[in-house]
C-alpha positions as CSV (number, residue, x, y, z in Angstrom):
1,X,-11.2,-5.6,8.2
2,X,-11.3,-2.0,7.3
3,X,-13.3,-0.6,4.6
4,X,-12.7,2.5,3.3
5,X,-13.4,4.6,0.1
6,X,-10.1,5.8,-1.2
7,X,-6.8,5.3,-0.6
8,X,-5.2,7.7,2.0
9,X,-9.0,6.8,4.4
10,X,-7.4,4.1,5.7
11,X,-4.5,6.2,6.9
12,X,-6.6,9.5,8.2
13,X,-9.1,6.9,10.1
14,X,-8.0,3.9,12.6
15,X,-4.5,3.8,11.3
16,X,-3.1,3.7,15.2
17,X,-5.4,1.2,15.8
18,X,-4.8,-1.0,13.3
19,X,-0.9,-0.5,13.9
20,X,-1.4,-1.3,17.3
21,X,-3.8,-4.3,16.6
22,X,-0.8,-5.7,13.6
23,X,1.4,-5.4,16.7
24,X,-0.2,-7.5,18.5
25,X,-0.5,-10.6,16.0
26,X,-3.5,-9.7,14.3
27,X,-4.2,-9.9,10.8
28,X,-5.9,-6.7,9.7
29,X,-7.1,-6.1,5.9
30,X,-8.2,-2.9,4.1
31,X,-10.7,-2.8,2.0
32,X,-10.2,0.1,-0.4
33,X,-13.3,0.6,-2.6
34,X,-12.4,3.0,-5.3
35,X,-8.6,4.0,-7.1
36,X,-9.2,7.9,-5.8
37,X,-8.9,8.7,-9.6
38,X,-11.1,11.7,-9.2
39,X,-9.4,13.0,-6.0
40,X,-7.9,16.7,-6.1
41,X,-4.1,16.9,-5.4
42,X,-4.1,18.3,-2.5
43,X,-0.3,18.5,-2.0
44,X,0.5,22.4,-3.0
45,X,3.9,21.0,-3.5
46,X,3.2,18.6,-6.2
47,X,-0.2,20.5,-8.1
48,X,0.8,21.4,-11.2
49,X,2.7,18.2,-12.1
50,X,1.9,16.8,-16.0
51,X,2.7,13.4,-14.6
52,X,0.9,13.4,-11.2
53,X,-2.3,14.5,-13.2
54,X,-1.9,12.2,-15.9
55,X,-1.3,9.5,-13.9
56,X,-3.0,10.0,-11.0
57,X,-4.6,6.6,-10.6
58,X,-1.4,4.9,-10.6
59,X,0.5,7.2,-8.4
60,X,-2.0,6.9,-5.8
61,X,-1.9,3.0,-5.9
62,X,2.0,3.6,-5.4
63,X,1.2,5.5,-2.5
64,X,-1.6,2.8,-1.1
65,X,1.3,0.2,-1.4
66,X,3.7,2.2,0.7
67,X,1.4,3.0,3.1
68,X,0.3,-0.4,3.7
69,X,3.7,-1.4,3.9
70,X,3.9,1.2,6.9
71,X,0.8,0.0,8.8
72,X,1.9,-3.6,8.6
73,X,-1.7,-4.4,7.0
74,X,-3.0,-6.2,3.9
75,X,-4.9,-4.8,1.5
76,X,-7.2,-5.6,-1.5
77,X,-9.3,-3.3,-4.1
78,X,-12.5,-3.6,-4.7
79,X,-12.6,-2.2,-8.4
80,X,-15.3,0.8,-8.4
81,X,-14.3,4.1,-10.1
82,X,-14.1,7.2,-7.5
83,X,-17.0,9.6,-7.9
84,X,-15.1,12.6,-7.2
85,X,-16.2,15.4,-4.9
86,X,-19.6,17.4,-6.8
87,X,-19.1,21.1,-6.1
88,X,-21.4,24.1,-6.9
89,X,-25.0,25.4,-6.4
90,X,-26.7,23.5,-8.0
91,X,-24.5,20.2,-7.8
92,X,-23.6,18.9,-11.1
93,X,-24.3,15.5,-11.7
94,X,-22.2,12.8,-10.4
95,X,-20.3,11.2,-13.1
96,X,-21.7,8.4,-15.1
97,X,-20.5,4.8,-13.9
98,X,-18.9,6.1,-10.5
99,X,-19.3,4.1,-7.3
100,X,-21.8,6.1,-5.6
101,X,-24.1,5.4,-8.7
102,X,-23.9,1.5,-8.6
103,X,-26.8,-0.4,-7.8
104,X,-25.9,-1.0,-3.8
105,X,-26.9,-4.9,-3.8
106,X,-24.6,-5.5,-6.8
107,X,-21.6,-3.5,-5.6
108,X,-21.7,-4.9,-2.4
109,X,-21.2,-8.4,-3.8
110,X,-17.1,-7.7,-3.7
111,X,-16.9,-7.1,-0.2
112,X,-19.2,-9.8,0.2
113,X,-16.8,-12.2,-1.3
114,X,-14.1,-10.3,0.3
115,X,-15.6,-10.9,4.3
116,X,-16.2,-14.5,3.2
117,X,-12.7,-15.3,1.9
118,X,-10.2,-13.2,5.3
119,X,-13.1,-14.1,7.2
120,X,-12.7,-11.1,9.8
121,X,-14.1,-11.1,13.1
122,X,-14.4,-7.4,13.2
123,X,-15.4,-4.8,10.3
124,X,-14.7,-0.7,10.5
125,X,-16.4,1.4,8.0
126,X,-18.3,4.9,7.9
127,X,-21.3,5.6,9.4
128,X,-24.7,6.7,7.6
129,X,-23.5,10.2,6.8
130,X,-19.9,9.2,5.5
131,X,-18.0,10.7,8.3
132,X,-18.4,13.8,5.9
133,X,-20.8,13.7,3.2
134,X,-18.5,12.7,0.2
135,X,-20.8,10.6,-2.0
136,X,-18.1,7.2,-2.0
137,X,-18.0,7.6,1.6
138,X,-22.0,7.5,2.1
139,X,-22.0,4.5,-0.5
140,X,-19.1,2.8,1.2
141,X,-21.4,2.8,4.2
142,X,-24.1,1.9,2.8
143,X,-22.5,-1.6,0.5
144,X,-20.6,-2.6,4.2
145,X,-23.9,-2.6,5.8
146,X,-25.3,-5.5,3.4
147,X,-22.0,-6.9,3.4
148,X,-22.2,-7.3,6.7
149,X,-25.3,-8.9,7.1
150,X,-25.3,-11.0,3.8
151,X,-21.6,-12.4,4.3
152,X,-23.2,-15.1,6.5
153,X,-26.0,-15.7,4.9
154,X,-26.1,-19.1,2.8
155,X,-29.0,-17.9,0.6
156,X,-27.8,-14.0,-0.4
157,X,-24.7,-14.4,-3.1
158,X,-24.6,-18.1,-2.9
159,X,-21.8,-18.1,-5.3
160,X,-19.4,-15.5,-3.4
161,X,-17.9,-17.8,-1.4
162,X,-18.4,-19.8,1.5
163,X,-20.6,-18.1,4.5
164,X,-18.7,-16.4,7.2
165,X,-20.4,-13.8,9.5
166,X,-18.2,-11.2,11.6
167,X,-19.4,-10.4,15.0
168,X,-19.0,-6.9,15.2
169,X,-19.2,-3.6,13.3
170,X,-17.9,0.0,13.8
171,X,-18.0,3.3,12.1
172,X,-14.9,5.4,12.6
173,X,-15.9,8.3,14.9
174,X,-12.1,9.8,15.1
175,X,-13.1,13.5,13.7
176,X,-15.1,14.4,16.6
177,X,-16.0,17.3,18.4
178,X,-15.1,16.4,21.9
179,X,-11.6,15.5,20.5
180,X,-11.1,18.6,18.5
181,X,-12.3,20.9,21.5
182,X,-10.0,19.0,24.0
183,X,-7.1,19.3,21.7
184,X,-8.5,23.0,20.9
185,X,-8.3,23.9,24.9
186,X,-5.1,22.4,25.2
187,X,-3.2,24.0,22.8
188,X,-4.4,27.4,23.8
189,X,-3.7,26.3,27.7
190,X,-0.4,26.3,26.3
191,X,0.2,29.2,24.9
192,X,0.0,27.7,21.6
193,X,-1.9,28.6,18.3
194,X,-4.8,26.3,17.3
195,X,-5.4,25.1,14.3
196,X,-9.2,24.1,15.3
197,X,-10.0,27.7,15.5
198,X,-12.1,28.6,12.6
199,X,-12.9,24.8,12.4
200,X,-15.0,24.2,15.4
201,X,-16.5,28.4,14.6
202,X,-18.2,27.0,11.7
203,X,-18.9,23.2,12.8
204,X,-21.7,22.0,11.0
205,X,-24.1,19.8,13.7
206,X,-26.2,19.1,10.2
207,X,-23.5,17.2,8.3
208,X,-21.5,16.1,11.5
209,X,-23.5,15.1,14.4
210,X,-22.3,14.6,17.3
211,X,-22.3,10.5,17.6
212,X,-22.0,8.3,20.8
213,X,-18.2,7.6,21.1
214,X,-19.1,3.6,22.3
215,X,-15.1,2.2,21.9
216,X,-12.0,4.2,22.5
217,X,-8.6,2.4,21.6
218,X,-5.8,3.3,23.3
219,X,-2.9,3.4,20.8
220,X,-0.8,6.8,21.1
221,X,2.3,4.8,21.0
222,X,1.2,4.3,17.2
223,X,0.4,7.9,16.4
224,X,3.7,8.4,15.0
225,X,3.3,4.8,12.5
226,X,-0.1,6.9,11.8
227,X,1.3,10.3,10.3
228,X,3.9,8.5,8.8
229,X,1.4,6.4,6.2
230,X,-0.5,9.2,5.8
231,X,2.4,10.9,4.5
232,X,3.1,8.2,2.2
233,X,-0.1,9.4,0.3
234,X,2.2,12.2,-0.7
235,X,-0.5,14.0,-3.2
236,X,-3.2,13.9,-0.3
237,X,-1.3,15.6,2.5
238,X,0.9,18.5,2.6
239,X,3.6,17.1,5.5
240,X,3.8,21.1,6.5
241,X,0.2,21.5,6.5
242,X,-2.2,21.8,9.5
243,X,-3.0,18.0,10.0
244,X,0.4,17.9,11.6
245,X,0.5,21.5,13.6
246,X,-0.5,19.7,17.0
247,X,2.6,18.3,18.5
248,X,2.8,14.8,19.2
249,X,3.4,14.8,22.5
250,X,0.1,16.7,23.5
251,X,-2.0,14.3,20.7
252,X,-0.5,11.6,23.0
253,X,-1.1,13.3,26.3
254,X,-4.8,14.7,26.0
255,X,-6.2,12.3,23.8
256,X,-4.8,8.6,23.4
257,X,-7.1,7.2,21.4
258,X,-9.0,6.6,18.3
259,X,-12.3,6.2,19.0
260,X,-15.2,4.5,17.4
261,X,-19.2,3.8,17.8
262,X,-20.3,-0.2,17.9
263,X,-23.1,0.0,14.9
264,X,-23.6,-4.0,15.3
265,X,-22.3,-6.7,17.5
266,X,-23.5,-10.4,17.8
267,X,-21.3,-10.8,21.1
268,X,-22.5,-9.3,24.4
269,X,-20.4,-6.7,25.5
270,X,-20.0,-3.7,27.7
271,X,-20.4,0.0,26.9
272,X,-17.5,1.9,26.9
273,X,-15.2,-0.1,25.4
274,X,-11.4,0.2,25.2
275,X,-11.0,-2.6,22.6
276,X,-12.7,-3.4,19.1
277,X,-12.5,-7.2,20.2
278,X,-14.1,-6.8,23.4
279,X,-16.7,-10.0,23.7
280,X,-14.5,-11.8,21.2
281,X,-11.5,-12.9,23.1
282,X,-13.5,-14.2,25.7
283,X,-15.6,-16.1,23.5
């Protein structure tokens, strides 16, 4: 199970891996917290459009359902209202009734019921900071930490369903900095422009630490299943735009996998990892 704030998350983080993992037989489920119904249109070809903003809610759930369709995953809501993006100096508040308001211990009671009923072995989710510090992000973190440990609990949401407890947890770690330098060097060992340029000149160690990289999953073969989804979430990404500037073939070459930090496991393992079911299968 994947947990992720908005739609479009689930297609920027782990989307080769869960392709890869759906290729393999497994049933994977995303867990998408919030309708994005606060998130800018990022598209410069579609800003502007009377329907897109009025609508925005619904096109994105079009978008979530041809993505999914693309990944080969299922996926379920979890009802919460996006909190949008605070900007300015000082921040406004965030908006009244938003996810990142709700009482933690009560929102997490959909996932909760969620983890009891697909009854995943494995969960992916953010770690403390958010992978950035978007406020859903930080909260989606924070409601799939007591998920986690509450799912198999008989005594915590005793009417959620019947107790199931996963054995292992992840945060997503793919925006990293080793990544973005190797893919930096490579480019420019090619005689080709960077796109990471300015990005890694004002990399903020405050809001992105670097994190221990604990499990990295080979999957280039499903990089290509990965931009394809995340195209599919037309108002988020601009298909001309820099997420797509690095060729394929180098992506695949110097740097295979998506990568991930074990928060929790239940199973013994081995550090590194080069699968999220490590411990598992053997079990």
């Amino acid at each position: 199970m994947a947990v992720h704030a908005h739609p479009d998350d689930e297609s920027s983080k782990g989307a080769a891996m869960m392709a890869k993992y759906v290729s393999e037989g497994v049933e994977v489920l995303v867990a998408t917290c919030t309708g994005g119904e606060r998130g800018s249109i990022l598209n410069p070809k579609l800003q502007g459009d009377p329907y897109i903003e009025e609508n925005i809610h619904e096109v994105r759930a079009r978008e979530m359902a041809e993505a999914r369709e693309i990944l080969g995953v299922r996926q379920e809501w979890l009802g919460f209202v996006d909190s949008g993006l605070p900007e300015g100096d000082p921040l406004p508040p965030l908006p009244e009734g938003c996810f990142a308001l709700r009482d933690v211990e009560e929102a997490a009671e959909p996932l909760v019921r969620l983890i009891r009923s697909f009854r995943p072995q494995v969960i992916t989710t953010y770690d403390e900071n958010g992978g950035y510090p978007h406020p859903d992000h930080i909260m989606t973190h924070k409601i799939s930490m007591v998920a986690f440990e509450a799912a198999g609990d008989p005594t915590r949401y005793p009417d959620s369903g019947e107790p199931w407890q996963p054995s292992k947890l992840y945060y997503n770690q793919g925006f990293n900095k080793q990544r973005t330098v190797a893919l930096h060097e490579a480019l420019l060992a090619r005689g080709l422009e960077s796109p990471y340029q300015e990005w890694l000149e004002r990399w903020d160690e405050s809001s992105m630490p670097e994190r221990q990289l604990t499990t990295r999953v080979p999957c280039a073969e499903f990089f290509p299943v990965r931009d394809k989804a995340l195209i599919a979430h037309a108002t988020q990404i601009d298909p001309d735009g820099g997420w797509f500037r690095v060729p394929m073939e180098i992506q695949q070459e110097v740097w295979p996998t998506e990568d991930f930090e074990l928060a929790r496991s239940l199973v013994d393992t081995s550090l590194p990892e080069s699968d999220l079911f490590a411990g598992i299968r053997q079990n």
